[in-house]
N, C-alpha and C positions, 0 to 999 in steps of 0.2 A: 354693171355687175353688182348681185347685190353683197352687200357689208357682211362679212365674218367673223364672228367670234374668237378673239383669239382663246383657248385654252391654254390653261397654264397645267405644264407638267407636273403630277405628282409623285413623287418619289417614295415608293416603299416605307415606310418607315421600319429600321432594324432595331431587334429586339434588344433592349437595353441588357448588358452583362449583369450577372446574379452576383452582386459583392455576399462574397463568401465570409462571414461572421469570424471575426478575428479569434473570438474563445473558441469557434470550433477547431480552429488550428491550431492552438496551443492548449498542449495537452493540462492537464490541472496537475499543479507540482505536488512532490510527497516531497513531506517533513519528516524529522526525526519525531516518532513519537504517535502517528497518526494511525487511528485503526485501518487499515486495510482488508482487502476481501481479492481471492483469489476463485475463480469460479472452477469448478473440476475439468469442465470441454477442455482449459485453458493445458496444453502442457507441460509439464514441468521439466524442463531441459537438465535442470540439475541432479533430477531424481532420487532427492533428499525425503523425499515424500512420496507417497504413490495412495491419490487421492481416493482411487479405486477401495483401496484398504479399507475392511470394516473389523472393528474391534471393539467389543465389549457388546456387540448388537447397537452400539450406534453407527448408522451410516458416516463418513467422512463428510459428505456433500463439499462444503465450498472452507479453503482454508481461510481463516483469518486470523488475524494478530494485528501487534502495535510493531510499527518498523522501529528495529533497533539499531540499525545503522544503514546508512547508505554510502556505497563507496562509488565513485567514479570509475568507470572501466577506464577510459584514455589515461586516466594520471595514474589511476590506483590510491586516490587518496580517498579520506572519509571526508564526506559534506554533512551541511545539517540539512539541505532541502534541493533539490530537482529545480534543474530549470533546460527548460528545451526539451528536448525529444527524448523519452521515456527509455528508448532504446541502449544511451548510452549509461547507465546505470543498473546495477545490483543491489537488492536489497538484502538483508537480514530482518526476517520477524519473528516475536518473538509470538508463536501456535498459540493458541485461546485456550489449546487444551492444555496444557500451561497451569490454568486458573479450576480445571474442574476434578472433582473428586474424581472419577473412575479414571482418570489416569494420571493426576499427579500427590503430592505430601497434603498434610492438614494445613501446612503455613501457605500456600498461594491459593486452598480453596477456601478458604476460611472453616476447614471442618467437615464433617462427613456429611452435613446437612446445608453446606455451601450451594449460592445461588447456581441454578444450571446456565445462564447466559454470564458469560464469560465477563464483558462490560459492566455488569452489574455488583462484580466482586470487587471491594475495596482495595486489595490488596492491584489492581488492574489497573484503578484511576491515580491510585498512587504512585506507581511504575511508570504509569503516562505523561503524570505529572512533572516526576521526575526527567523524564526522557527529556521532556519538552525543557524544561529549565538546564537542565544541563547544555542542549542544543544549542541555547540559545545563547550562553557564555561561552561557549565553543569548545567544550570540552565533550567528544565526539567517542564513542567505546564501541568494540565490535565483540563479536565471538573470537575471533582469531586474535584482537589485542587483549584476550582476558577477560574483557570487561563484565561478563556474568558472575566470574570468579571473584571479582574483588568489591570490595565495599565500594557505594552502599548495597548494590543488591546480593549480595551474598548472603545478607538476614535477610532481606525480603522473602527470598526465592529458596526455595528444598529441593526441586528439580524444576526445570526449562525444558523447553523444547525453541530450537529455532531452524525458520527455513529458509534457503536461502533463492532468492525469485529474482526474476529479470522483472523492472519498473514497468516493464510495458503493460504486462499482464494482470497488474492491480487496480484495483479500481478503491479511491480512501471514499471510506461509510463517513 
C-alpha cells in the first residue's frame, strides 16, 4: 500500500475582536469655565432658548458660551468638572450674546464698535479666566445661587444671558 500523507488540519482562523479605543468611550469632561457650543438639530428640552429664533437679522445658528456652573442631577450639587457620562449633568452657560453689541450693554461688549466674535472680547477671557480660577479653589456660583448678582461679576456684567443645557449636547471648542 503505498505511503500517505498525513495532513494536518487547519482551522479557520477567527477574526480577532476590534478593542474599542478607550477615549471613544469616555466622553471629554466639561469644566467650569470652558467654551462650549451647542448645535441647533440638538433640542433643547429645557426650552430656555429656542435656537429657531432670529433677531436683529442675525440668525441664531448654534449656541455657545463659557459653562457657568455645572450641577450634578443625582446629588444636586455644584461640581467644577464632568466625569462620566454626560447624561447625568446640567449645565448653566453663560450665551456669547452676552458679549456682543446688538443685544447686550457697552460694559460686556466693549462699546458700540466691540469685536463681533464673542471669544475675542476681553471682557470674555476675563470672565473665563475667572470662572476657571474660581473653580479651581472651589468656590462654585450658579444663576439660581446668585452668583451673577454678586461681586465680582456684578461690575463685569450690565446684562447676561444664561442657558441652561443637558452636558450631553455640548460639544467644548
Amino acid at each position: 500500500m503505498p505511503a500517505t500523507k498525513k495532513v494536518k488540519k487547519t482551522k479557520k482562523a477567527k477574526p480577532k475582536p476590534k478593542l474599542k479605543s478607550r477615549a471613544a468611550e469616555r466622553p471629554k469632561p466639561v469644566g467650569v469655565g470652558d467654551a462650549v457650543r451647542m448645535p441647533t438639530d440638538v433640542s433643547n428640552t429645557f426650552r430656555h432658548y429656542d435656537p429657531r429664533q432670529e433677531i436683529s437679522g442675525l440668525g441664531a445658528g448654534v449656541i455657545e458660551g463659557l459653562v457657568w456652573s455645572i450641577r450634578e442631577v443625582a446629588s444636586g450639587k455644584l461640581v467644577p468638572k464632568t466625569r462620566g457620562a454626560l447624561s447625568g449633568y446640567v449645565l448653566e452657560v453663560l450665551h456669547d450674546r452676552t458679549f456682543h453689541p446688538q443685544f447686550s450693554g457697552n460694559v460686556n461688549s466693549g462699546g458700540p464698535k466691540g469685536p463681533t466674535v464673542a471669544s475675542e472680547n476681553p471682557k470674555w477671557v476675563r470672565i473665563r479666566t475667572l470662572l476657571q480660577e474660581m473653580a479651581k479653589s472651589g468656590k462654585l456660583v450658579s444663576q439660581a445661587s446668585g452668583g451673577l448678582t454678586a461681586e465680582p461679576f456684578v461690575t463685569l456684567l450690565d446684562g447676561w444671558r444664561v442657558v441652561k443645557l443637558h452636558a450631553e449636547v455640548v460639544e467644548v471648542v
